[in-house]
C-alpha angles and dihedrals in degrees: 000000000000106000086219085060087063109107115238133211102240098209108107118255108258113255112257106275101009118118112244120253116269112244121255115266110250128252125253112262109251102255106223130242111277103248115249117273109251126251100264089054092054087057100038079060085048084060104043087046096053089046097046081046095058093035086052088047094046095049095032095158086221128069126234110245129209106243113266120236119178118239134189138058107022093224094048089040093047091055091049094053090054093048106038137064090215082199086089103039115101097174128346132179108190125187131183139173150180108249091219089052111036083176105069098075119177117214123213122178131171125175142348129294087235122008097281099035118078110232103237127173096275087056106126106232122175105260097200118180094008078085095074091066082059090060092047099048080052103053091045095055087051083053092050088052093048093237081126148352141238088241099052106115130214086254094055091045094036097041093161092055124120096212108197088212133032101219090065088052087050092053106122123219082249101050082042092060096038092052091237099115089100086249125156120289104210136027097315113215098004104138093200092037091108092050109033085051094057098057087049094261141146096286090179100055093105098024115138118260122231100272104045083047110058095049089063103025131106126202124259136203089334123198093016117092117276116163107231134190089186095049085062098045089060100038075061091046087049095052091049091056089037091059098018091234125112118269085244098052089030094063092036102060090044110041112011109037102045082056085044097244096168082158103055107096142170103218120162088215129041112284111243108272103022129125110273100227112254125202079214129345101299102010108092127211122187139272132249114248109171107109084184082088110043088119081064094045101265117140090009125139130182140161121243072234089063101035092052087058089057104047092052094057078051095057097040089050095237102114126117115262092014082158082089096076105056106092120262094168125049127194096011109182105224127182106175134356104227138346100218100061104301101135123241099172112158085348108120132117130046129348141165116237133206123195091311093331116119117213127199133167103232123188117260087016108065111214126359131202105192140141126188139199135210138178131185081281111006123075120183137167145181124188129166104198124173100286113012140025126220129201109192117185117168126155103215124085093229098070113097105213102176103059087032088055096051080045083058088050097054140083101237107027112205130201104282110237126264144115117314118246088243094057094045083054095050082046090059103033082059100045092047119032111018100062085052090055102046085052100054086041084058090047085044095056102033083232142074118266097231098029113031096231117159126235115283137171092252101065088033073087116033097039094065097032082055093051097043086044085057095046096050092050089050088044084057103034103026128122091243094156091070097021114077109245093233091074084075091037085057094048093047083058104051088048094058102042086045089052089042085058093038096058080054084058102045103095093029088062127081111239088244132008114174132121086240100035089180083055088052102039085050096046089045087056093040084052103052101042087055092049098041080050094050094034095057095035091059099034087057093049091055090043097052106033104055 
């Protein structure tokens, strides 16, 4: 043989002394498409999904509520109707009335307290943070009488306590009413207040009381406006040392009796008969129970009835402590009213402040003097303006009472801001049932629907956690009163059927098949622990808040 025929390997001889080249690592194997499920396990997955769909539908964590139509004066109902999407009342009690003429009182309802009674005008709501106007008509009737004074501090009424800060022992009642004390916003000293405030829960459960709270307690942001509960629990508190008389018997004799409000309570649970408080119609929250904080409206029930009798002796000048509502502060900046559900829509700037009154000067209304309430499914206002008074009392979280009770007081009332029907269905539709069907497409195709990769093990499992994750925080945080209950039932569905193929799929399937498998594996462990954390989160809001 020719020595020429002799093949050659045409790598070049390594030069003398130098280390041969590693070899290059070799490529993943491709994995290959996973093979189609059969026939029979497609219709094993119908099944699961019809099944998953009724079951959903069955168990559906909100109720169906009959539609709300106001009802009532046609002047006051033609202006509500302007004013209100009534998709997103669940009850409302609405009162108005000329200032010259307290008597002629116009009457607005619409739905029910809790899905079969019609809300009417002696229907017990929460009042929330009305109730504030109650303490500091009662502090400034204390004051008319000379058993205190505006002046007197916290360490003047709470002389055994330790104060941790002397600013808050130099608080006076004054700065206390008019949250500018530098006490806490929020539920102070509640463990579970974040969470449980974010599922629409009861975030002051385990709040602290008065007098756990000014012992350990520093001032913040004093002299500026910061809305505090606290600070109204101990002016309470303050008000019962002050009189010797408990802050329950104290209010009463001062303010509620002498107007006659036989139906304005502090109860730790709902009074038989009241309007359970609803994030939207059908969807609870849950109710306030502290009764720490009834100065502040917590735990407080009334009637519109009642709260129409108050505000006529408002408007008339002859109730007790009237001195609340001349102005003690001008030019408050003022942000936003609350952080824990006290509307400020469309309220910013600058406003003068009584003992707890707001007063601001509206278009069309002169000068108002209002305060609302709000809590995680009641929303309540009063307001006196030049002409007219209004008295708001709803018990769903969606209805904005603050802008909708200056409309009251217009001429033209106009439509109060908020999302339209049609986003808040979007919102839902995407949270629920998108992420279901993408994953029973992925299921479908044996591949995901961006990137192309194949079905793995791996995202056997994420895939369907994240969906069901999705579904269970839309479930709790969707907009079900204007979107059909059938588009969870559908997702519940998808999410079975595409579970019922994946199981099919589960030994047919490598463990993990990705280019980067330390990327996959990463992003897999990223992804559940988001979904188990959105999942749970979710699920224990619907569990507790029922």
């Amino acid at each position: 043989m020719n020595p020429d025929d002799i093949p050659r390997d045409p790598t070049p001889a390594p030069e003398p002394g130098s280390e041969p080249e590693a070899a290059p690592a070799p490529k993943r194997p491709r994995v290959p498409r996973a093979a189609q499920a059969p026939g029979r396990v497609w219709l094993a997955a119908l099944g699961a999904a019809v099944a998953a769909a009724l079951l959903a539908l069955l168990l559906f964590p909100h109720e169906s509520m009959p539609d709300a139509a106001f009802e009532g004066d046609d002047a006051l109902v033609s202006d509500l109707e302007a004013s209100v999407d009534e998709d997103f009342v669940q009850g409302m009690a609405v009162a108005r009335f000329p200032v010259d003429d307290t008597g002629e009182v116009e009457w607005a309802f619409a739905g029910t307290s809790e899905g079969s009674t019609p809300v009417d005008a002696d229907t017990w709501f929460e009042t929330a943070s009305v109730f504030k106007t109650f303490t500091a008509m009662t502090l400034a009737d204390m004051v008319e009488n000379g058993e205190t004074s505006l002046e007197r501090t916290l360490g003047e009424v709470f002389p055994d306590t330790d104060f941790a800060d002397d600013r808050i022992a130099d608080a006076t009642l004054e700065q206390v009413a008019n949250h500018h004390a530098g006490l806490s916003p929020g539920a102070p000293g509640a463990p579970d207040r974040f969470v449980r405030g974010l599922v629409f829960g009861d975030a002051y459960r385990h709040a602290l009381s008065p007098q756990e709270y000014l012992p350990q307690t520093t001032a913040t942001a004093q002299d500026s406006y910061v809305y505090s509960n606290i600070g109204y629990a101990v002016l309470a508190e303050a008000l019962a040392q002050e009189s010797g008389t408990p802050y329950e018997d104290l209010v009463r004799e001062r303010v509620l009796d002498p107007l006659g409000m036989d139906d304005t309570v502090i109860s730790e649970g709902i009074p038989e008969g009241g309007a359970p408080p609803y994030v939207e119609p059908g969807a609870r929250s849950e109710e306030w129970v502290n009764t720490d904080y009834a100065g502040a409206g917590i735990t407080t029930w009334s009637t519109t009835a009642d709260l129409t009798r108050f505000m006529t002796a408002v408007a008339d000048g002859t109730a007790p402590g009237m001195g609340a509502l001349e102005v003690q502060r001008e030019n408050v900046e003022v942000t936003g009213l609350s952080d824990d559900a006290e509307e400020s829509e469309g309220i910013g700037g600058n406003l003068n402040m009584g003992l707890g009154w707001h007063i601001l000067d509206v278009p069309d209304a002169g000068s108002v003097s209002w305060h609302s309430g709000g809590s995680l499914g009641t929303r309540t206002m009063v307001a006196v303006g030049e002409d007219e008074a209004v008295v708001i009392m709803a018990n769903s979280f969606m209805v904005e009472t603050v802008p909708l009770g200056f409309e009251l007081l217009s001429d033209d009332p106009e439509p109060i801001p908020g999302l339209p029907a049609p986003v808040l269905i979007a919102q839902t539709v995407v949270m629920s049932l998108v992420p279901a069907l993408m994953l029973l497409a992925f299921v479908a195709r044996r591949r995901t629907l961006v990137t192309q990769r194949h079905l793995d093990r791996l995202r056997l499992v994420s895939f369907p956690l994240g969906a069901l994750a999705w579904l269970l925080a839309a479930l709790k945080f969707g907009a079900w009163s204007v979107t059909p209950h059938t588009v969870a039932a559908v997702a519940a569905g998808a999410i079975a059927a595409a579970v019922t193929v994946g199981v099919w799929h589960w030994k047919r399937v490598p463990g993990e098949a990705a280019r980067w498998r330390w990327l996959h594996i990463t992003v897999f462990v990223l992804s559940l622990l988001f979904s188990l954390a959105l999942g749970g989160f979710s699920a224990y809001g619907l569990i507790v808040v029922r």
